[in-house]
N, CA, C and O atoms as a Maestro MAE file, in Angstrom:
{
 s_m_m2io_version
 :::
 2.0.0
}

f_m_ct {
 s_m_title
 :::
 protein
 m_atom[320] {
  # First column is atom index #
  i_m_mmod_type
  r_m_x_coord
  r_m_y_coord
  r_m_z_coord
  i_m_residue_number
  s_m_chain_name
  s_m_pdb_residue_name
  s_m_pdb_atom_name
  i_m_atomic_number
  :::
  1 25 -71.652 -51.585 102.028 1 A "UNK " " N  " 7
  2 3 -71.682 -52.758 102.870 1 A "UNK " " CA " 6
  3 2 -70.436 -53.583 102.577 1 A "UNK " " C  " 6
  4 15 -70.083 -53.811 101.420 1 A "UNK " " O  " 8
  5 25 -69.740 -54.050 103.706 2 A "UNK " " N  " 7
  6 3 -68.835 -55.204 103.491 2 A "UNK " " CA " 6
  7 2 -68.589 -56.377 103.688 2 A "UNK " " C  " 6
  8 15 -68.590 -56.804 104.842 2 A "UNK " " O  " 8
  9 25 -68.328 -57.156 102.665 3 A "UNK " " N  " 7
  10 3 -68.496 -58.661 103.158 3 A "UNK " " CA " 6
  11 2 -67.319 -59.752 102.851 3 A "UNK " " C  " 6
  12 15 -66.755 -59.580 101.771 3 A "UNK " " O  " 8
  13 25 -66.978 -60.578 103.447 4 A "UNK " " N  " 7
  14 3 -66.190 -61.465 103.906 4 A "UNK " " CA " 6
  15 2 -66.400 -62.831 103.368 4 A "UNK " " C  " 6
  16 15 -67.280 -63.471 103.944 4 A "UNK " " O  " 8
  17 25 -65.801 -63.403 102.415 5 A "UNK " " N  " 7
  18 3 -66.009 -64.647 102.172 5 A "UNK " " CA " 6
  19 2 -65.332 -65.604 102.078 5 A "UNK " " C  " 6
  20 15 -64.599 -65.687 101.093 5 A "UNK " " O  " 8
  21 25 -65.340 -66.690 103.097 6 A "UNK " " N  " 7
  22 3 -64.418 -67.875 103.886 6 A "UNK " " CA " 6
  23 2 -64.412 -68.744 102.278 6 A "UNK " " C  " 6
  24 15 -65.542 -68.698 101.791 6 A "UNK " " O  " 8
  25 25 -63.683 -69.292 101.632 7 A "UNK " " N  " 7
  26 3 -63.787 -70.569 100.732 7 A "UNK " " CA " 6
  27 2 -62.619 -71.549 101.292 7 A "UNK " " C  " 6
  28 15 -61.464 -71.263 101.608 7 A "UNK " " O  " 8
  29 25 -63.370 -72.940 101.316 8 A "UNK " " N  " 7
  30 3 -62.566 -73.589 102.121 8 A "UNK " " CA " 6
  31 2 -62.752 -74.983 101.514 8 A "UNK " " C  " 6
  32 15 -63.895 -75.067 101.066 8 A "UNK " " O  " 8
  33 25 -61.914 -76.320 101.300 9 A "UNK " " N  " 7
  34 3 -62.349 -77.582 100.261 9 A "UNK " " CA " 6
  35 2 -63.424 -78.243 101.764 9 A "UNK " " C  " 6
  36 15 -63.448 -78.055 102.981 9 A "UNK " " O  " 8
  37 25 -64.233 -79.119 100.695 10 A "UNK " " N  " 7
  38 3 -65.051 -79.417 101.118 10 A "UNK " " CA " 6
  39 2 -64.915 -81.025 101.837 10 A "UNK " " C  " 6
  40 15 -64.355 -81.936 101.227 10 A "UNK " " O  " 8
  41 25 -65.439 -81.182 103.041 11 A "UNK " " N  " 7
  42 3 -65.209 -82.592 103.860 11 A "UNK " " CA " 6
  43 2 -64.781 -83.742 102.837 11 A "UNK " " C  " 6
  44 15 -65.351 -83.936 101.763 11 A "UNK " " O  " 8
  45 25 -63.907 -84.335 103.225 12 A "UNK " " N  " 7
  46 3 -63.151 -85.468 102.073 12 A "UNK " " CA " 6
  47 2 -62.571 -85.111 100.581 12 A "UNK " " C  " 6
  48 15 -62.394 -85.932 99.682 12 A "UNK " " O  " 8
  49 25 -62.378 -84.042 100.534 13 A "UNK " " N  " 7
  50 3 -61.215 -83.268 99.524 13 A "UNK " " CA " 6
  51 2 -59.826 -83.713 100.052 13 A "UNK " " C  " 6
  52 15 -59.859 -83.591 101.276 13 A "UNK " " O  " 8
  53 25 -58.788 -84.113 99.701 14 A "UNK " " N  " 7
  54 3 -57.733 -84.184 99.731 14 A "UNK " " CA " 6
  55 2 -57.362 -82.764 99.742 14 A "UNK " " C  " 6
  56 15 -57.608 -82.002 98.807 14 A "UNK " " O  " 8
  57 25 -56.755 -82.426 100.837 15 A "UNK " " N  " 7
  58 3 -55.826 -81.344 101.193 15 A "UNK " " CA " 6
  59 2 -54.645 -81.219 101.132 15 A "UNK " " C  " 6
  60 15 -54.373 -80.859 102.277 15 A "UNK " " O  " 8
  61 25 -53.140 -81.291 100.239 16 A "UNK " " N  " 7
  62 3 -52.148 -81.148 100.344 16 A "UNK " " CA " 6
  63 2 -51.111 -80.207 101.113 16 A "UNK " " C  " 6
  64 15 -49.984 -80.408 101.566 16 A "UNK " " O  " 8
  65 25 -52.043 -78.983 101.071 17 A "UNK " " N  " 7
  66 3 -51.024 -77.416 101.367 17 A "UNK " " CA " 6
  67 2 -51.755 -77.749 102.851 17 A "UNK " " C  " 6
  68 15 -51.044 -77.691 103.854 17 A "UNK " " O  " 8
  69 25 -52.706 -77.983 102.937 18 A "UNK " " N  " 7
  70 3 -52.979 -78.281 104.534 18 A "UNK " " CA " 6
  71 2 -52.254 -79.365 105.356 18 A "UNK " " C  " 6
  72 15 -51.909 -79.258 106.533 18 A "UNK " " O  " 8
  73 25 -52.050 -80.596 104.413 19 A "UNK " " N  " 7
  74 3 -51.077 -81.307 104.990 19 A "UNK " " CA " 6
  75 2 -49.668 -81.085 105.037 19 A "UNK " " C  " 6
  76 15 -48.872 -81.684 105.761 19 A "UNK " " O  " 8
  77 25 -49.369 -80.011 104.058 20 A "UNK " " N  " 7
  78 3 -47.861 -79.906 104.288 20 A "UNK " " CA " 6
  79 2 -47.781 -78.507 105.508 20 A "UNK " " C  " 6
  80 15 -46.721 -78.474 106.135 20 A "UNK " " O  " 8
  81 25 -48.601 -77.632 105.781 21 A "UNK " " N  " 7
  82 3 -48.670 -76.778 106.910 21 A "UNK " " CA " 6
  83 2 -48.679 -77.671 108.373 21 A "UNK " " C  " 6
  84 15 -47.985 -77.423 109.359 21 A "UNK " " O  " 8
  85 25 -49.503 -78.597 108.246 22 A "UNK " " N  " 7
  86 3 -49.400 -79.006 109.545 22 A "UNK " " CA " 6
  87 2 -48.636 -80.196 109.941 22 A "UNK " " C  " 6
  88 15 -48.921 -80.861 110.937 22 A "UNK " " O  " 8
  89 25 -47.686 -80.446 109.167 23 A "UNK " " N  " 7
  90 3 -46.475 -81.385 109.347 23 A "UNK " " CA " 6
  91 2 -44.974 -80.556 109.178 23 A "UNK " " C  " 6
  92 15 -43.935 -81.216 109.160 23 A "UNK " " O  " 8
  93 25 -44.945 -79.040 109.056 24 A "UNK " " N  " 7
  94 3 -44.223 -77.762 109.145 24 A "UNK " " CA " 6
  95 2 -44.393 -77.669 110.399 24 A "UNK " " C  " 6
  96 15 -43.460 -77.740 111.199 24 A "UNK " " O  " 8
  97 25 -45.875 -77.460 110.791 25 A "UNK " " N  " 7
  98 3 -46.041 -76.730 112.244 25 A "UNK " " CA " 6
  99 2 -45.347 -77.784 113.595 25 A "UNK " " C  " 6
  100 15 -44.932 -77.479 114.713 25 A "UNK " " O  " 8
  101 25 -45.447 -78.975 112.956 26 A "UNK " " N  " 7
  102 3 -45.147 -80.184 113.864 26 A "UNK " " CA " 6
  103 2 -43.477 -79.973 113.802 26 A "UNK " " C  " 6
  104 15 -42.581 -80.130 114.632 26 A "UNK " " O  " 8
  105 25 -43.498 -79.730 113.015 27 A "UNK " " N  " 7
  106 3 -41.526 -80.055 112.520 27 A "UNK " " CA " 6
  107 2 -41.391 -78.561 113.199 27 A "UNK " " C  " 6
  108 15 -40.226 -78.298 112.901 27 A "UNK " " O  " 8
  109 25 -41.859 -77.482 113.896 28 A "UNK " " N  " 7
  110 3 -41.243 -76.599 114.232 28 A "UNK " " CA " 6
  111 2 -41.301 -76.582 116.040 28 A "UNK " " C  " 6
  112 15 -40.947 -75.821 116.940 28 A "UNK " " O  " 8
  113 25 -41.945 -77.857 115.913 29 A "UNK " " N  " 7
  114 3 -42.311 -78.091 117.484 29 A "UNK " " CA " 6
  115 2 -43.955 -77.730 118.361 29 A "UNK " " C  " 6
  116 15 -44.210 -77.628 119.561 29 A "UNK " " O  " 8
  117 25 -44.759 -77.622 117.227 30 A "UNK " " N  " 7
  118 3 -46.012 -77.294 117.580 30 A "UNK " " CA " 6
  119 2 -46.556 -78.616 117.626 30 A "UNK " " C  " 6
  120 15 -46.965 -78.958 116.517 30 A "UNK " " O  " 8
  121 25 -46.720 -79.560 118.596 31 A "UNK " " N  " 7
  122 3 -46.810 -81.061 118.550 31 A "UNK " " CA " 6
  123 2 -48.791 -81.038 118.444 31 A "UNK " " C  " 6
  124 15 -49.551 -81.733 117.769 31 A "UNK " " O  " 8
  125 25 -49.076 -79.873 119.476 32 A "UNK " " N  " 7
  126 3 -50.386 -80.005 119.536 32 A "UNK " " CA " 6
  127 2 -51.231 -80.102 118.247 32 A "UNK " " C  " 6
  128 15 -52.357 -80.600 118.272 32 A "UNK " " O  " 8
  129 25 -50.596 -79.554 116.975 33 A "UNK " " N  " 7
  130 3 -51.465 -79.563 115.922 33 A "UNK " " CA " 6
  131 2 -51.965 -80.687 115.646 33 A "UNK " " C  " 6
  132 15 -51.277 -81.667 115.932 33 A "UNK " " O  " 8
  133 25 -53.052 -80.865 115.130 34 A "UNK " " N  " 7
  134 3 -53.354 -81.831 114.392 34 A "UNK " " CA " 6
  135 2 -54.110 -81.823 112.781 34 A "UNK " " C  " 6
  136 15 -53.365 -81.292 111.957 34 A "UNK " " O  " 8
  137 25 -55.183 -82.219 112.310 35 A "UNK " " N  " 7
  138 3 -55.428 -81.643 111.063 35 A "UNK " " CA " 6
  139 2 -55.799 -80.538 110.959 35 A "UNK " " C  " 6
  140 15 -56.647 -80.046 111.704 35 A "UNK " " O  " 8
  141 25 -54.983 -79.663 109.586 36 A "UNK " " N  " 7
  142 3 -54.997 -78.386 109.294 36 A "UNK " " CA " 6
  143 2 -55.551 -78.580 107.770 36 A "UNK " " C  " 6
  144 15 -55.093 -79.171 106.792 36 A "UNK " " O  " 8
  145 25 -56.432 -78.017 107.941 37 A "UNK " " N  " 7
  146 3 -57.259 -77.277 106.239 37 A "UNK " " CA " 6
  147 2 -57.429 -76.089 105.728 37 A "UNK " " C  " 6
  148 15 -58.316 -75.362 106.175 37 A "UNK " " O  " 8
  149 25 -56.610 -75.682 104.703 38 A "UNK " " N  " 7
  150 3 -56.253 -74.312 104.314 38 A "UNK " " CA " 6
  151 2 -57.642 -73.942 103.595 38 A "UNK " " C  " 6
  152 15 -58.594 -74.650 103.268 38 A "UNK " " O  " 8
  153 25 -57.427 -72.733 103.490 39 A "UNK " " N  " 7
  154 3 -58.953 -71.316 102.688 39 A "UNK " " CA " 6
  155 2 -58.252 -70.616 102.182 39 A "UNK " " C  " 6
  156 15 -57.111 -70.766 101.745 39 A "UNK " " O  " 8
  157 25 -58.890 -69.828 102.215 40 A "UNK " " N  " 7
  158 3 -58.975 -68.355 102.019 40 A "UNK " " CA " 6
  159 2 -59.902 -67.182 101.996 40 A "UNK " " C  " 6
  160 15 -61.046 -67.524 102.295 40 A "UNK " " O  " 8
  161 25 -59.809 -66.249 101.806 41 A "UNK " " N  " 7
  162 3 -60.816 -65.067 102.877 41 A "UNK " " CA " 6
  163 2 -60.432 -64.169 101.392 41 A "UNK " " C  " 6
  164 15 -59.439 -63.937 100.701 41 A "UNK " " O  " 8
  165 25 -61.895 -63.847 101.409 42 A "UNK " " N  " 7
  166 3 -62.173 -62.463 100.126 42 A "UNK " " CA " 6
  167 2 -62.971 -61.505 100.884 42 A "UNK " " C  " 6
  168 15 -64.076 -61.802 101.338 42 A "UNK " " O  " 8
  169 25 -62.467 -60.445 101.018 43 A "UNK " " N  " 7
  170 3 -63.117 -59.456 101.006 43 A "UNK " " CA " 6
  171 2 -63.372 -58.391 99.909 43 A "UNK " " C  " 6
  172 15 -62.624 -57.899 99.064 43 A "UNK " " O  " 8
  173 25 -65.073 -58.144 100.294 44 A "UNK " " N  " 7
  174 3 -65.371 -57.584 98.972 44 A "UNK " " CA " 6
  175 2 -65.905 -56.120 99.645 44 A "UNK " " C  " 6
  176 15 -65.749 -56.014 100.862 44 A "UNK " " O  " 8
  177 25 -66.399 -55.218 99.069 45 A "UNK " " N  " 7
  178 3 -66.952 -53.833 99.139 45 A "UNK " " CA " 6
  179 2 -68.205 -53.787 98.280 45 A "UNK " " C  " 6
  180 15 -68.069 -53.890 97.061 45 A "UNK " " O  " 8
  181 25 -69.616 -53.618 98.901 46 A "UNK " " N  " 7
  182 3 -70.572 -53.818 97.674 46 A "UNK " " CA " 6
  183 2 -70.944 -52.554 97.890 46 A "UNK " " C  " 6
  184 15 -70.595 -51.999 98.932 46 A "UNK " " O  " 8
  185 25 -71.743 -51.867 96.899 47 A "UNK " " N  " 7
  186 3 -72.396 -50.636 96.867 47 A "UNK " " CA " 6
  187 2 -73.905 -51.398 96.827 47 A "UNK " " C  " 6
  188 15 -74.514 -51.800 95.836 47 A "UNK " " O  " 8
  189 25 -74.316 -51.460 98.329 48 A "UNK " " N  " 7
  190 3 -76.071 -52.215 98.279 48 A "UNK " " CA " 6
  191 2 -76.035 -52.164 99.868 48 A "UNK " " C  " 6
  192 15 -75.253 -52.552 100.737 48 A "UNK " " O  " 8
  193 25 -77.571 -51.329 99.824 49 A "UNK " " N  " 7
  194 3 -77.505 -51.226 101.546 49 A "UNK " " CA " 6
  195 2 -78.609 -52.254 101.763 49 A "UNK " " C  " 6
  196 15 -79.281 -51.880 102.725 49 A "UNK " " O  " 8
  197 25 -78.965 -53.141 101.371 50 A "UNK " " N  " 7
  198 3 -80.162 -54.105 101.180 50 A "UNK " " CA " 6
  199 2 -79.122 -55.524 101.777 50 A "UNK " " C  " 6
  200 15 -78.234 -55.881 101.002 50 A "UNK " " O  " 8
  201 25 -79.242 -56.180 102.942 51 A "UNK " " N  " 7
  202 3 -78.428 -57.303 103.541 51 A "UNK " " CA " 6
  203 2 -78.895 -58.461 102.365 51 A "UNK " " C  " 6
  204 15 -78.103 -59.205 101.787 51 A "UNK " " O  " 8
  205 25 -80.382 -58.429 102.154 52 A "UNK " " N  " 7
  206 3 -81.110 -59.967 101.280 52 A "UNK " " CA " 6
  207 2 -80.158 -59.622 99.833 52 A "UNK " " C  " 6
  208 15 -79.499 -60.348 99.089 52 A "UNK " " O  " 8
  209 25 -80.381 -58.475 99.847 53 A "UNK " " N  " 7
  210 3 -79.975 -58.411 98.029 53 A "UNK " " CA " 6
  211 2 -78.286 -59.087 98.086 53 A "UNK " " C  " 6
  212 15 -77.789 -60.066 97.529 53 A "UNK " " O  " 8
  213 25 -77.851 -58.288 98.816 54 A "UNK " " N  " 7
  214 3 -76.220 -58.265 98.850 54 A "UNK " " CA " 6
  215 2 -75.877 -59.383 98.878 54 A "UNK " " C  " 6
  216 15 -75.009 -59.627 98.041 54 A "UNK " " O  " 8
  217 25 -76.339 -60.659 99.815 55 A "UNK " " N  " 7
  218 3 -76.162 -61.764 100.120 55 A "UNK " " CA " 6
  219 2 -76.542 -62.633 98.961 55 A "UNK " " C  " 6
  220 15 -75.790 -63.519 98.554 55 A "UNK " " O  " 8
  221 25 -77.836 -62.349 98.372 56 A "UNK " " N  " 7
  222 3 -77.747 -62.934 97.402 56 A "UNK " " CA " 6
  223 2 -76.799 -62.951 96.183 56 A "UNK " " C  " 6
  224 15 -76.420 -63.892 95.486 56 A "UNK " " O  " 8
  225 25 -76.479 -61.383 96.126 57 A "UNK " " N  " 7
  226 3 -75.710 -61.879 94.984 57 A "UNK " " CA " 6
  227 2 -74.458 -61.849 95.200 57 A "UNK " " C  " 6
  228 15 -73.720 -61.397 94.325 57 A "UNK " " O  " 8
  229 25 -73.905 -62.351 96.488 58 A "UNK " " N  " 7
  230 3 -72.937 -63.005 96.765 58 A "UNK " " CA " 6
  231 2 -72.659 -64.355 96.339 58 A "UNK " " C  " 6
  232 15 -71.707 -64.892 95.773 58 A "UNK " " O  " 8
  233 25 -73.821 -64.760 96.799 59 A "UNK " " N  " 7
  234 3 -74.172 -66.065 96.796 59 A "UNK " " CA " 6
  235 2 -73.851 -66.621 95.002 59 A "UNK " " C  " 6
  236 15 -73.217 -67.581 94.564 59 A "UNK " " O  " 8
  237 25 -74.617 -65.513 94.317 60 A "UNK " " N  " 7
  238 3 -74.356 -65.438 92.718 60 A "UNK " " CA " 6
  239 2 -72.605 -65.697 92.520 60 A "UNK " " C  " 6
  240 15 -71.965 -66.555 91.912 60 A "UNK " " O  " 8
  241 25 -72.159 -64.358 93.455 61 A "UNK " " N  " 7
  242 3 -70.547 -64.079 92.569 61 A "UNK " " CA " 6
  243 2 -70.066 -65.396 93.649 61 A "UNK " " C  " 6
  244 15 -69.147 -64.938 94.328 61 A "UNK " " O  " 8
  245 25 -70.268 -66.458 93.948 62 A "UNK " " N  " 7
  246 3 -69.431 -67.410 95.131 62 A "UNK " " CA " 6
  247 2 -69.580 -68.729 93.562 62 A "UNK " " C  " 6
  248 15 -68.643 -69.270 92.975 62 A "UNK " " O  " 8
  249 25 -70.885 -68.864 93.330 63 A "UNK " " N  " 7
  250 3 -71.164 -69.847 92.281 63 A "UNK " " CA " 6
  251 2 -70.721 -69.486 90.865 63 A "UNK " " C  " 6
  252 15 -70.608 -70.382 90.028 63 A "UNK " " O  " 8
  253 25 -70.475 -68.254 90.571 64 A "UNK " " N  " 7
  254 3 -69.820 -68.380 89.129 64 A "UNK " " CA " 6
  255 2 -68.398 -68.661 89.089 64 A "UNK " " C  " 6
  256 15 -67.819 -69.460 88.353 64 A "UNK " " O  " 8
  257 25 -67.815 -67.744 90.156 65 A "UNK " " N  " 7
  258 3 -66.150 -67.320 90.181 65 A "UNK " " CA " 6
  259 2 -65.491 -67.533 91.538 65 A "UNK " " C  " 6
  260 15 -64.641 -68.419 91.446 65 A "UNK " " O  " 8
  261 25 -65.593 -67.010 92.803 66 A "UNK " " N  " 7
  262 3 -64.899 -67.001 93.675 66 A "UNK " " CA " 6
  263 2 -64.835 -68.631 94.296 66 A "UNK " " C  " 6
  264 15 -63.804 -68.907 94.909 66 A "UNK " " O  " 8
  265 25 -65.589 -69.409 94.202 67 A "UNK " " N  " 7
  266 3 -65.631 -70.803 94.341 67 A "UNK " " CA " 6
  267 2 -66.028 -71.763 93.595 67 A "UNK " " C  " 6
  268 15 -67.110 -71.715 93.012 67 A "UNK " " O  " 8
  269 25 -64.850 -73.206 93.472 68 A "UNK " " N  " 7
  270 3 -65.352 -73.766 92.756 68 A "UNK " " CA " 6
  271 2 -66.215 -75.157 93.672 68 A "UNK " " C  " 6
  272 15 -65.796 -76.085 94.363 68 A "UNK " " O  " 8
  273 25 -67.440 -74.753 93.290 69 A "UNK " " N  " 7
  274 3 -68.851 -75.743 94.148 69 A "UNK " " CA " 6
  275 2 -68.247 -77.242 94.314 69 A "UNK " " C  " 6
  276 15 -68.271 -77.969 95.307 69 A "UNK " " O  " 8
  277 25 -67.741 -77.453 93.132 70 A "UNK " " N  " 7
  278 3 -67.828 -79.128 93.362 70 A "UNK " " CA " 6
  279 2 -67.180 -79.607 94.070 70 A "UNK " " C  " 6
  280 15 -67.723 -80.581 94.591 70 A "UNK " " O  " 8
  281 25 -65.719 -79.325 94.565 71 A "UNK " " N  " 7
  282 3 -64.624 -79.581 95.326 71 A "UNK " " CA " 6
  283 2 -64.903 -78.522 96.792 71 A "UNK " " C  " 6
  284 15 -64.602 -79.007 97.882 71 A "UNK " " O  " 8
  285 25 -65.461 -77.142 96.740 72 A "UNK " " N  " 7
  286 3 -65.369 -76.168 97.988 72 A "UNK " " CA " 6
  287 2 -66.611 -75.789 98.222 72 A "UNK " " C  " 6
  288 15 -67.521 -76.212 97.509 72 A "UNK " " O  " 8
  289 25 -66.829 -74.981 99.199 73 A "UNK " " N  " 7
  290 3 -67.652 -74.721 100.129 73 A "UNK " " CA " 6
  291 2 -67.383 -73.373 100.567 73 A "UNK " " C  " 6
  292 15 -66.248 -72.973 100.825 73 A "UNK " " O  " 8
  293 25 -68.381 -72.705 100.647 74 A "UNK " " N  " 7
  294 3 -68.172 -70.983 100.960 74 A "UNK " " CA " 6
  295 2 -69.022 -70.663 102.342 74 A "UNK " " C  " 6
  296 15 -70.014 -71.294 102.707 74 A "UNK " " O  " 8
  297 25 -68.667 -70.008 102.745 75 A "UNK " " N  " 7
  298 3 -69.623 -69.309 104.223 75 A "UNK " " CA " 6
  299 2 -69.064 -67.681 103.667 75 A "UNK " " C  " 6
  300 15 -67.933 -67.281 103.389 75 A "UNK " " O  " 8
  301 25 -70.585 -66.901 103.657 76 A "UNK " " N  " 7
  302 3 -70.508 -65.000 103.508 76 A "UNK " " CA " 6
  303 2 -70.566 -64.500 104.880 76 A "UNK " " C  " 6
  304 15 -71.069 -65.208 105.752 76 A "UNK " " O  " 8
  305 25 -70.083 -63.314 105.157 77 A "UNK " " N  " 7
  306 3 -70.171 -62.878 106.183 77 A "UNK " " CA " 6
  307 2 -70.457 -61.140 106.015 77 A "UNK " " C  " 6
  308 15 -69.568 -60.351 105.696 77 A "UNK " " O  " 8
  309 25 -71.645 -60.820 106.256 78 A "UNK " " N  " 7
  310 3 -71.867 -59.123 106.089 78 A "UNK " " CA " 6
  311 2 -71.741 -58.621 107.244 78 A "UNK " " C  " 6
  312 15 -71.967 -59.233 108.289 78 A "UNK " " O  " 8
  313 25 -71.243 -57.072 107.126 79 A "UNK " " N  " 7
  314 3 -70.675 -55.942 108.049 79 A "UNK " " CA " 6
  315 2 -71.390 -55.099 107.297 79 A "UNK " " C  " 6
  316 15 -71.371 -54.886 106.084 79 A "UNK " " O  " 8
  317 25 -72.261 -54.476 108.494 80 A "UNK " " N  " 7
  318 3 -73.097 -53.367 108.270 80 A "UNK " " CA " 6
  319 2 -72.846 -52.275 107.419 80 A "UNK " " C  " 6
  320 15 -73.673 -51.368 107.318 80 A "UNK " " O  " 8
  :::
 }
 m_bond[319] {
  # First column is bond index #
  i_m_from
  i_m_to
  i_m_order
  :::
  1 1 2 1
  2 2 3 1
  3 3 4 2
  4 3 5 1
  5 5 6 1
  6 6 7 1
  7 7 8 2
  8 7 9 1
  9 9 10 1
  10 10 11 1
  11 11 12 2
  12 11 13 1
  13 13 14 1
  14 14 15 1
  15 15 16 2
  16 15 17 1
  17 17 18 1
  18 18 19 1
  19 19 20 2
  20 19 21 1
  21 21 22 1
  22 22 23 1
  23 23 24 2
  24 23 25 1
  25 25 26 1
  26 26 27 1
  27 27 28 2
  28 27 29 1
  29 29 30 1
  30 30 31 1
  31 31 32 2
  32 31 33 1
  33 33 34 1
  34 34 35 1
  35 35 36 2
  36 35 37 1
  37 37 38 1
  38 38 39 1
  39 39 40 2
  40 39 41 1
  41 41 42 1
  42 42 43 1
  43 43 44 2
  44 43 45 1
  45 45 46 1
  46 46 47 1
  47 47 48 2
  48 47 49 1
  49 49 50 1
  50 50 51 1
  51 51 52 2
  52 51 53 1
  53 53 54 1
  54 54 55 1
  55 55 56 2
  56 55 57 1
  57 57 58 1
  58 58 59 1
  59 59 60 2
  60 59 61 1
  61 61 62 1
  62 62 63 1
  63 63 64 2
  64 63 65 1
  65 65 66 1
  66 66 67 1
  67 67 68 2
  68 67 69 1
  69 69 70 1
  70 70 71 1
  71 71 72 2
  72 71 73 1
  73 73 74 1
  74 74 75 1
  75 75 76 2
  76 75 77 1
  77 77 78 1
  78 78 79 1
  79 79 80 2
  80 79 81 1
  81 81 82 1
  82 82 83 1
  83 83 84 2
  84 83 85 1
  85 85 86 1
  86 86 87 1
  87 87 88 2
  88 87 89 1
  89 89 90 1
  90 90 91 1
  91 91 92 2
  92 91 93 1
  93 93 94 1
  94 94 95 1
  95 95 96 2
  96 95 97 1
  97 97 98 1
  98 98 99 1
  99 99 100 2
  100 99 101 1
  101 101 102 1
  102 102 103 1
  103 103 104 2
  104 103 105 1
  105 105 106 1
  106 106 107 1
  107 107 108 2
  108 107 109 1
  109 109 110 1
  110 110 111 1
  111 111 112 2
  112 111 113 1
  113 113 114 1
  114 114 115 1
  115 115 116 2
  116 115 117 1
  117 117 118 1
  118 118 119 1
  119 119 120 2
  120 119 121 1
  121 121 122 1
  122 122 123 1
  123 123 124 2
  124 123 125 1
  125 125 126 1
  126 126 127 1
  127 127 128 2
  128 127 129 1
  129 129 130 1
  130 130 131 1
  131 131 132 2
  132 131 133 1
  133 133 134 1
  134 134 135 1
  135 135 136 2
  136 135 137 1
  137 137 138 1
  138 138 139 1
  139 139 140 2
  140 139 141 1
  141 141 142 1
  142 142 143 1
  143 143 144 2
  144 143 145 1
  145 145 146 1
  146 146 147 1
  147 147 148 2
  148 147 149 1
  149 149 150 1
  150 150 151 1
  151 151 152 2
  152 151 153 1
  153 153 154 1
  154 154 155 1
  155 155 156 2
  156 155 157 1
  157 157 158 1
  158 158 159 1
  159 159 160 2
  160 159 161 1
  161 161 162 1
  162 162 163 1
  163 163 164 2
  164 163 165 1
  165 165 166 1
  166 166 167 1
  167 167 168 2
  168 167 169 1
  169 169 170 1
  170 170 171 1
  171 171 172 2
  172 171 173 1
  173 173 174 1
  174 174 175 1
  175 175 176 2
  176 175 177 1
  177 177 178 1
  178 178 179 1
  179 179 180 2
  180 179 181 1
  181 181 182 1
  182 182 183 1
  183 183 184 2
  184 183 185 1
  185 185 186 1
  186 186 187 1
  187 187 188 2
  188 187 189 1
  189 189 190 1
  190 190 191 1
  191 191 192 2
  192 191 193 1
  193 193 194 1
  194 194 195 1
  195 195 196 2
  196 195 197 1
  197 197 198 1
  198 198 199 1
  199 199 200 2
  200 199 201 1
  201 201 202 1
  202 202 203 1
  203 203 204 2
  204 203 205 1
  205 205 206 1
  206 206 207 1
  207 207 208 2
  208 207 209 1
  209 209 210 1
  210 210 211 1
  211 211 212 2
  212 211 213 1
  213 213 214 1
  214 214 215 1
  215 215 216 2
  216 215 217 1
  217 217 218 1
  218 218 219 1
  219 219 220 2
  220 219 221 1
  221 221 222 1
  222 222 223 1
  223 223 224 2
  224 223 225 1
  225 225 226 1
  226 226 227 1
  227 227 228 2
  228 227 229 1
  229 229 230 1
  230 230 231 1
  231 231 232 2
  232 231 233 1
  233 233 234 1
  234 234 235 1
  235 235 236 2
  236 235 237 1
  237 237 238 1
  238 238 239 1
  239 239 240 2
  240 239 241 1
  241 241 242 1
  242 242 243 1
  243 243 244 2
  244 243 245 1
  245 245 246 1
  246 246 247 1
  247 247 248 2
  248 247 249 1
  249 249 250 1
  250 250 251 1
  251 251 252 2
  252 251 253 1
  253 253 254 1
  254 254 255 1
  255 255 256 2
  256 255 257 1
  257 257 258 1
  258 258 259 1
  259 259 260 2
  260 259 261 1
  261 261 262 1
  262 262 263 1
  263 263 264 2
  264 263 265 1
  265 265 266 1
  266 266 267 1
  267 267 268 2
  268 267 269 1
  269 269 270 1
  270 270 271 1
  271 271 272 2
  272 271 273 1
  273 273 274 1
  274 274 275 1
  275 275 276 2
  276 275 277 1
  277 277 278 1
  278 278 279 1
  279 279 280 2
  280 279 281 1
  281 281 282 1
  282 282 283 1
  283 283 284 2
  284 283 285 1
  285 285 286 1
  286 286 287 1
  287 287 288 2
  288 287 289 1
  289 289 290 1
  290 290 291 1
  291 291 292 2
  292 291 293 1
  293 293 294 1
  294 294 295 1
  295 295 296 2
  296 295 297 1
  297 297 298 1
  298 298 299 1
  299 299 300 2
  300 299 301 1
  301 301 302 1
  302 302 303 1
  303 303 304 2
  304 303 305 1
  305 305 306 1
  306 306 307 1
  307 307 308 2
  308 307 309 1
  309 309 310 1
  310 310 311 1
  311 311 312 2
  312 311 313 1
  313 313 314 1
  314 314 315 1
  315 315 316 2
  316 315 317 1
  317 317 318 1
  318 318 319 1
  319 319 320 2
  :::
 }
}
């Protein structure tokens, strides 16, 4: 099974690399932008054909390591 995991700072985090992307994008003539908030995307490979299990212990590996809770926010995404 494969799964996809968005980590992204959480509403009222100060964003820097997001503010300096979207004052780049402006300075290159992309006027329409407006606020930009950077992530990042993990993809993982699990050996578990069980969606509850997998998710859960996503959910596990998001809270020890791949995110840090207090400042971010994760959304999983499974592929059959």
């Amino acid at each position: 099974m494969k799964a996809r995991v968005f980590v992204t700072l959480k509403n009222g985090v100060l964003d820097p690399q997001g503010k300096a992307i979207g004052h780049a994008l402006n300075g290159l003539g992309f006027g329409s932008v407006g606020e930009v908030r950077q992530g990042k995307v993990i993809d993982l490979e699990l050996n578990e054909t069980d969606a509850g299990k997998a998710k859960a212990e996503l959910k596990a590996m998001c809270d020890k390591l791949l995110a840090n809770t207090v400042i971010e926010k994760y959304e999983i995404e499974l592929k059959g």
